[in-house]
C-alpha positions in Angstrom: -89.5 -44.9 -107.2 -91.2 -46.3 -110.7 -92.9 -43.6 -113.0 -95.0 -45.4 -115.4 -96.1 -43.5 -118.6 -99.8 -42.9 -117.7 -102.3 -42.2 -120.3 -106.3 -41.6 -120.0 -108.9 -43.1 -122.0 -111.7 -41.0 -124.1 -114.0 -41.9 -121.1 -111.6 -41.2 -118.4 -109.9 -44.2 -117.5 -105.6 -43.6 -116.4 -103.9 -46.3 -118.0 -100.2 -47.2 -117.6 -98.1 -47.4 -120.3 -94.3 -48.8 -120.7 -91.6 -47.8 -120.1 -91.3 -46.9 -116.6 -88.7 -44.8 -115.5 -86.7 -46.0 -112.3 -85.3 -43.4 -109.7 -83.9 -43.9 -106.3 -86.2 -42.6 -103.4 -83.7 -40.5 -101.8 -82.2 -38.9 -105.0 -84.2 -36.1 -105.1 -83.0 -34.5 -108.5 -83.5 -38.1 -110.0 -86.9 -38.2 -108.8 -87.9 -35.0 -110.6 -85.6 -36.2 -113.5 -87.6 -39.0 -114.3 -91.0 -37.8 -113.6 -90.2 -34.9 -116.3 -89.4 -37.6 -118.7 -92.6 -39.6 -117.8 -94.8 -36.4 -118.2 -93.0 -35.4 -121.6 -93.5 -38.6 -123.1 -97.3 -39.1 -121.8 -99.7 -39.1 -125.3 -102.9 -37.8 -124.1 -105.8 -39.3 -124.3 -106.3 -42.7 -126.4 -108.5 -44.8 -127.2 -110.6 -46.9 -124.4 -109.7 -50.3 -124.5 -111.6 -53.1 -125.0 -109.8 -55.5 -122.8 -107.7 -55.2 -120.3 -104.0 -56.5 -119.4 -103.9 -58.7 -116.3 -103.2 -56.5 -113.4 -99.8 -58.2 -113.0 -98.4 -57.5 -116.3 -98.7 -54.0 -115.7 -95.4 -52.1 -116.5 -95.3 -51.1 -113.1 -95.9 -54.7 -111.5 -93.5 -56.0 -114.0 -90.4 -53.2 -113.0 -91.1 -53.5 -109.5 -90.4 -57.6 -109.9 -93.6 -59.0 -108.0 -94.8 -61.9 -109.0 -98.7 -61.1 -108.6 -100.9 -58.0 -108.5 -101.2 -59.2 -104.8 -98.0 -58.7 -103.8 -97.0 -55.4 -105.7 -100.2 -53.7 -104.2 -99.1 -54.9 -100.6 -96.0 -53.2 -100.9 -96.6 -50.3 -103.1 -98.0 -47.0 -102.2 -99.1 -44.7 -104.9 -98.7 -40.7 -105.5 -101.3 -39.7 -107.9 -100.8 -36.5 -109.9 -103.9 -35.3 -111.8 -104.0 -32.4 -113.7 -108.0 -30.9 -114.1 -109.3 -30.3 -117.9 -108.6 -26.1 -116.1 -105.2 -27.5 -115.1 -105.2 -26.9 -112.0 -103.3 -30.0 -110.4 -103.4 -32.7 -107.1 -101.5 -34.6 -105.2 -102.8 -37.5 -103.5 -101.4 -40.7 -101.6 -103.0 -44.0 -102.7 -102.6 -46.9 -100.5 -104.0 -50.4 -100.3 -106.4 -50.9 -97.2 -105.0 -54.2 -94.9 -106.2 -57.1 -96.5 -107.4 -55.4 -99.8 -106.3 -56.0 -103.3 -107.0 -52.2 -104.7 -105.9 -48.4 -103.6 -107.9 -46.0 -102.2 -106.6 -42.4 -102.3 -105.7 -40.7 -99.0 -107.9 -37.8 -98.8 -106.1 -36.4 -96.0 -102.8 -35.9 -98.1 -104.3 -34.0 -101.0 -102.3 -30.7 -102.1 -104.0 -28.7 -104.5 -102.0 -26.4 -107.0 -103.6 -23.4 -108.8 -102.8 -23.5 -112.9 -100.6 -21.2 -113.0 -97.8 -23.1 -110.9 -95.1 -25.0 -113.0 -95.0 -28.6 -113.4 -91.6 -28.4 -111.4 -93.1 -27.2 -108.6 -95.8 -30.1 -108.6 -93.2 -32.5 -108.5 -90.8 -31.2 -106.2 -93.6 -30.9 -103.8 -94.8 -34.0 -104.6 -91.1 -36.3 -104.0 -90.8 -34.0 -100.6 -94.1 -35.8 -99.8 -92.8 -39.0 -101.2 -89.8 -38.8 -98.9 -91.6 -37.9 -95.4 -93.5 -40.8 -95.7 -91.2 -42.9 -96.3 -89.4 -42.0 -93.2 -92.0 -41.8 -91.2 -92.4 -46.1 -92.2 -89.2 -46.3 -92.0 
């Protein structure tokens, strides 16, 4: 599992941000381990760039060791964790459609989290998803 640092633009825009943190898949307590340390060192909102990075120097194309955008995306698949300006939070699966060079959020695995619930519970819920679907690939 890579965590990126994300951070968002002043219009909106996610960015990723080095370093990423690297956990096994199957290690849940490392999972939540380095999500907590992604999350804690996220800083907000930033400036919208100007220009962009190529896609494959991405932190997350870089630690994952694929030599293009291309490959990364066709053997990635993305958990999304957004947190609403009433912070409420989502989860949501992101894949990459056959043939396609982008993800597109599967709306069918959105969980929704009222404000009040801790981060914690986010994530826990969030590498429980990450770990079904990998069996079920498997």
């Amino acid at each position: 599992m890579l965590v990126p640092t994300m951070v968002r633009t002043q219009v909106g825009v996610y960015l990723e941000r080095g370093p990423v943190e690297i956990a096994e898949s199957g290690d849940a307590t490392g999972c939540l381990a380095v999500l907590m340390k992604a999350r804690n060192r996220g800083v907000g909102t930033v400036s919208h760039p100007t220009a962009f990075a190529p896609a494959a120097k991405t932190p997350s194309v870089v630690a994952a060791g694929a030599k293009s955008w291309t490959e990364f995306v066709r053997n990635a698949v993305l958990w999304h964790i957004d947190e609403s300006p009433e912070g409420s939070l989502q989860i949501c699966q992101w894949y990459s459609p056959a043939g396609k060079n982008y993800f597109v959020p599967n709306l069918e695995t959105t969980v929704s989290f009222a404000p009040e619930i801790k981060i914690e519970m986010v994530f826990t819920k969030a590498i429980e998803l990450m770990q079904t679907a990998e069996r079920e690939i498997s």
